[in-house]
C-alpha positions in Angstrom: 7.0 -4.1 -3.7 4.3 -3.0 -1.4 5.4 -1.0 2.2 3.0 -1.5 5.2 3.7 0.5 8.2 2.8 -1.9 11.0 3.6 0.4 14.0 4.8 2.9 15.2 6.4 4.0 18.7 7.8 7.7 19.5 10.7 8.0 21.0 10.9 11.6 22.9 14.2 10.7 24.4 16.2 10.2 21.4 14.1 12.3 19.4 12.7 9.2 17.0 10.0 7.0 16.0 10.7 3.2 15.8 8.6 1.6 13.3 7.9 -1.5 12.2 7.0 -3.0 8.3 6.4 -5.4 6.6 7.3 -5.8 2.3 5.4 -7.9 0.2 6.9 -8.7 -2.9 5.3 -10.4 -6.1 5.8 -14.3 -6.3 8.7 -13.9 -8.5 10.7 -11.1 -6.8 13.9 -10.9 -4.7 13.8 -9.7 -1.6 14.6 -6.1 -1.9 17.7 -4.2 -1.2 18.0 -2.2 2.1 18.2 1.1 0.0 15.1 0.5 -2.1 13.4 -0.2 1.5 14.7 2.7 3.0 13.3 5.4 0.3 10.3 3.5 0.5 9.9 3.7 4.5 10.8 7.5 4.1 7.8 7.7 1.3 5.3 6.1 4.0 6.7 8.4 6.7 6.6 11.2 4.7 10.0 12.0 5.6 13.8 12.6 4.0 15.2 9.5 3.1 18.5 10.9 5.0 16.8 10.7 8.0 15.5 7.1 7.6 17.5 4.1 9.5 17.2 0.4 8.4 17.6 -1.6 11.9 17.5 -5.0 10.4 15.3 -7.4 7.5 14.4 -10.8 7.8 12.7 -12.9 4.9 10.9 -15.8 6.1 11.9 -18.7 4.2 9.4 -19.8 1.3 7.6 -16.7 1.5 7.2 -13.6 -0.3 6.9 -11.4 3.3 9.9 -9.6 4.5 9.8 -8.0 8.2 11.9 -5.2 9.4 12.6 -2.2 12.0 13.6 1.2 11.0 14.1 4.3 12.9 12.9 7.5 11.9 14.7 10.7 13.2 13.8 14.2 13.8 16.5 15.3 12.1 19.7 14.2 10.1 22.2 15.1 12.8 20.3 13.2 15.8 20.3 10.6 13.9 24.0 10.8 13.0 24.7 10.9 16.9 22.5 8.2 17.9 22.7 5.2 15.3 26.4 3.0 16.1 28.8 3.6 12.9 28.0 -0.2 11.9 24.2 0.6 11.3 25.3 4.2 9.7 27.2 2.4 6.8 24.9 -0.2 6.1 22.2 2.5 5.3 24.5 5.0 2.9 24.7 3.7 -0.7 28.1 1.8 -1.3 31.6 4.2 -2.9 32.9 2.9 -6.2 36.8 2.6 -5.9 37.2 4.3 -9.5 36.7 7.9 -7.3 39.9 8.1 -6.7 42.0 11.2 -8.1 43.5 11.7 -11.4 
């Protein structure tokens, strides 16, 4: 899975920079899960992958190409203040219900 970093807008306002990517993957790959993306957007942004925020993927069909948005905050509590609840879960790795106290 190769990350390219397409562009790249600051956000002052919300303390934030939008960016855009694009994934390649190899001819026989899945298309890759929003976690794996998001460490890899926080490697190309050479940032905390806490602070990293996966707007949305899309695969276009028969290809290999995924294109996305991410936002990339200042810090981990702007971030936590700005992004809806919705977006916020989908970018936190999932709880296994066998936490629960003995």
């Amino acid at each position: 899975m190769q990350v390219k970093i397409e562009s790249t807008k600051e956000n002052p306002l919300l303390k934030r920079t939008e960016v855009g990517f694009t994934i390649v993957q190899g001819p026989k790959e899945k298309t890759p899960q929003r976690l794996e993306v998001k460490k890899a957007v926080a490697v190309e942004m050479k940032t905390g992958d806490d602070a990293v925020y996966i707007k949305h993927m899309r695969t276009k069909t028969g290809t290999n190409i995924t294109h996305g948005v991410a936002n990339v905050y200042n810090s981990v509590a702007q971030a936590k203040l700005v992004e809806p609840e919705y977006i916020q879960k989908r970018n936190n790795p999932q709880k296994s219900n066998k936490e629960a106290p003995a």
